[in-house]
C-alpha positions as CSV (number, residue, x, y, z in Angstrom):
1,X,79.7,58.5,117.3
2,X,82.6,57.2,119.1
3,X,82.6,58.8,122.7
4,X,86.4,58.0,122.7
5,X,87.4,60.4,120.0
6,X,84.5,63.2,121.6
7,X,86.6,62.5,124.8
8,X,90.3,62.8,122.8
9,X,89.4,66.3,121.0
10,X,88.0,67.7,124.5
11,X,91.1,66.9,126.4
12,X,92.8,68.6,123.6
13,X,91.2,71.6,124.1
14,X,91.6,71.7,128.1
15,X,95.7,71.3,127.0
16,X,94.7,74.1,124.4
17,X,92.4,75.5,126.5
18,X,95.7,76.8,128.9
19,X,97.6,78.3,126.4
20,X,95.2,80.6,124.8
21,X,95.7,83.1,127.7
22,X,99.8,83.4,127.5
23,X,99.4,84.2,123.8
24,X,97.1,87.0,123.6
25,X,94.2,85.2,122.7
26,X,91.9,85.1,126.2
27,X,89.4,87.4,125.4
28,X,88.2,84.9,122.7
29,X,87.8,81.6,125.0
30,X,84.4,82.1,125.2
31,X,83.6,81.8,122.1
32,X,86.0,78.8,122.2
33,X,84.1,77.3,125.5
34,X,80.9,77.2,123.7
35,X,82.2,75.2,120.2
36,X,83.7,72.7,121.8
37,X,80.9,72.1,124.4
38,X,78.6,72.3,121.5
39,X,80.3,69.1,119.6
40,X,80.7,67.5,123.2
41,X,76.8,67.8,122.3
42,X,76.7,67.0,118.5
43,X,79.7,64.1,118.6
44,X,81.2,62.9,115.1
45,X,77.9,62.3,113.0
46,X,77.1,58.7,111.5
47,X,74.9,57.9,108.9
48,X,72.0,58.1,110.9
49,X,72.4,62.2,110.3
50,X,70.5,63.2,107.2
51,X,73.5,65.4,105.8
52,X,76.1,62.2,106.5
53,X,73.9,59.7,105.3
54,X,76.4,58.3,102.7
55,X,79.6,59.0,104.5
56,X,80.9,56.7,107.0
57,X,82.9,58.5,109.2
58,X,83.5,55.5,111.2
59,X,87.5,55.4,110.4
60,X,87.7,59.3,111.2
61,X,85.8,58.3,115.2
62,X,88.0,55.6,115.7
63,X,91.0,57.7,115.2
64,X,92.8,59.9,118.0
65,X,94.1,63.0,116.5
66,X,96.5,65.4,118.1
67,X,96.5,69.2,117.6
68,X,99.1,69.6,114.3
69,X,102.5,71.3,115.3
70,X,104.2,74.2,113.4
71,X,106.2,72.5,110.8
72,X,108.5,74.2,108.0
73,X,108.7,73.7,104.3
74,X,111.4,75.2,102.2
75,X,110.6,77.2,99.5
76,X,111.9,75.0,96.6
77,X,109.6,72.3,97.8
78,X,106.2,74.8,97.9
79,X,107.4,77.0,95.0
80,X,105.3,74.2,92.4
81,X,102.4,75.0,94.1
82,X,102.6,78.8,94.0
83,X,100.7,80.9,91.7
84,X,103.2,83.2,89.6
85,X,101.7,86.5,89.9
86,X,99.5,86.1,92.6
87,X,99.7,87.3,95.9
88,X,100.3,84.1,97.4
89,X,99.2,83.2,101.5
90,X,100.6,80.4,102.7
91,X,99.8,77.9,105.9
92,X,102.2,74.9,106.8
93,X,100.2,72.5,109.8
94,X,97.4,75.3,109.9
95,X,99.9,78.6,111.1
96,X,100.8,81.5,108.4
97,X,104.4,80.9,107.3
98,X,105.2,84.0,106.6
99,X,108.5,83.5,104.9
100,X,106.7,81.7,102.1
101,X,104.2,84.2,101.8
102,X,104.4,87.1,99.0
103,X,105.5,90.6,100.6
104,X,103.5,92.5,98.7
105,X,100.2,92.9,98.7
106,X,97.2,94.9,96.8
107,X,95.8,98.3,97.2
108,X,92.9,98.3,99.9
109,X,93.9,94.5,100.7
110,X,94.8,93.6,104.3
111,X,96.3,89.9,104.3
112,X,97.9,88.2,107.1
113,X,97.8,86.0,110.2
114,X,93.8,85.3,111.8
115,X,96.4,84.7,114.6
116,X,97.9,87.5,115.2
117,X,94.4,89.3,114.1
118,X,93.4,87.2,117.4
119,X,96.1,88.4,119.3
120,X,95.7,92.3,118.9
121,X,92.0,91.2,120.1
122,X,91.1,92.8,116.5
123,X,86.8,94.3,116.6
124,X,86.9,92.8,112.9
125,X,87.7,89.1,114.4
126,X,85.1,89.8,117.3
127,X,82.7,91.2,115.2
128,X,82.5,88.6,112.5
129,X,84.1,85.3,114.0
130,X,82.1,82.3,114.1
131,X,78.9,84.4,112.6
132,X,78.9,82.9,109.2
133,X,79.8,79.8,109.6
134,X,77.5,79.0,113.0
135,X,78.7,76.0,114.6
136,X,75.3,75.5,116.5
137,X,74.1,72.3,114.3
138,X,77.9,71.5,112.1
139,X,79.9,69.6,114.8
140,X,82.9,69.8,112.5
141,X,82.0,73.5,112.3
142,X,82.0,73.6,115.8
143,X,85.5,71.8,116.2
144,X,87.6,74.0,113.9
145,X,86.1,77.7,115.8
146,X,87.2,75.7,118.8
147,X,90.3,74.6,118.2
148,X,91.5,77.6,115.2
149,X,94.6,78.7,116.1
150,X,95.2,80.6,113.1
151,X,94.2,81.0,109.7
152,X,93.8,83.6,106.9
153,X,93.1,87.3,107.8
154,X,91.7,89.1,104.6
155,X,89.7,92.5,104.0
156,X,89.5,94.3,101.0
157,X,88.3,97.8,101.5
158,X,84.8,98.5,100.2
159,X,84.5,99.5,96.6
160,X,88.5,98.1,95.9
161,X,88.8,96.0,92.9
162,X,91.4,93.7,93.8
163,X,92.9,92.2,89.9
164,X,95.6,90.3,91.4
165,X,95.0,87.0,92.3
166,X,95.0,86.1,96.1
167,X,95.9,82.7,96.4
168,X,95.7,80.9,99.7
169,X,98.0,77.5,100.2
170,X,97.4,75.4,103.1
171,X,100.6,72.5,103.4
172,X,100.4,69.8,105.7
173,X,103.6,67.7,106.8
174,X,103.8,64.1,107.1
175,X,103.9,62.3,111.1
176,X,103.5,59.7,112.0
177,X,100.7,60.3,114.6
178,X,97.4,61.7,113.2
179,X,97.3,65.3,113.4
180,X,94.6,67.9,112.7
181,X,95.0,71.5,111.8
182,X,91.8,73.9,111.7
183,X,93.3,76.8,109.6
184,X,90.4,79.1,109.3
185,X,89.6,82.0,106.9
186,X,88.0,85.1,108.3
């Protein structure tokens, strides 16, 4: 594990770390607070971890990633990737684009922003956030519920059978520095 990159992705989350209260999203730094401390713990695994064994992970430790910015995409450029007939979700650099997402959606279906989910300080986020995918032993597991800043929001209601396709599109731009986005689906 390189200590260097364990260092760089904890002083992203301090700069992170300040934001999260002018957006809405403060009653879910604790949550926060404990993944990143926990992959403080864990660090980027090396071969020596049984479920890494044959994956070198060396290039991704040596590398300094920034926090992705919100980016746009026009529509002629993601329309290839679209699913005609579906109802299409769409992420550009991790954040719901909205304007490329399909306005309608299914009966019993509620599809949106995990960001603006976060933001109404939502019981479903609470209730359900980081308890199925635990971030106790998975330090990459434990990076993305730290550093999430949005993602897909789906619930279909019990019993609905949803026949239309829900398609979710994540699009990342090109920099020139690394970046890393931690869409996440809840």
């Amino acid at each position: 594990m390189s200590t260097a990159t364990s260092n760089s992705f904890v002083e992203a989350f301090a700069q992170l770390e300040k934001g999260l209260g002018a957006n809405g999203q403060a009653w879910f730094l604790p949550v926060r607070q404990k993944a990143i401390a926990r992959f403080r713990e864990l660090g980027i695994p090396t071969p020596k971890h049984e479920d890494w064994r044959f994956t070198n992970l060396a290039p991704i430790a040596r590398t300094g990633f920034r926090p992705a910015e919100r980016a746009t995409v026009s529509a002629e450029a993601l329309a290839p990737y679209l699913i005609e007939g579906a109802c299409n979700l769409v992420f550009v650099n991790g954040f719901h684009a909205p304007e490329l997402s399909s306005r309608e959606v299914p009966a019993g279906v509620t599809l949106g922003s995990l960001a603006g989910a976060l933001n109404e300080n939502s019981p479903l986020v609470a209730q359900h956030y980081a308890q199925h995918a635990p971030y106790d032993e998975h330090p990459f597991t434990a990076l993305n519920t730290a550093f999430a800043r949005d993602g897909a929001f789906v619930r279909i209601a019990r019993s609905q059978v949803v026949e239309t396709p829900l398609h979710l599109v994540f699009v990342s731009t090109g920099t020139a520095d690394p970046t890393a986005s931690h869409p996440r689906p809840r």
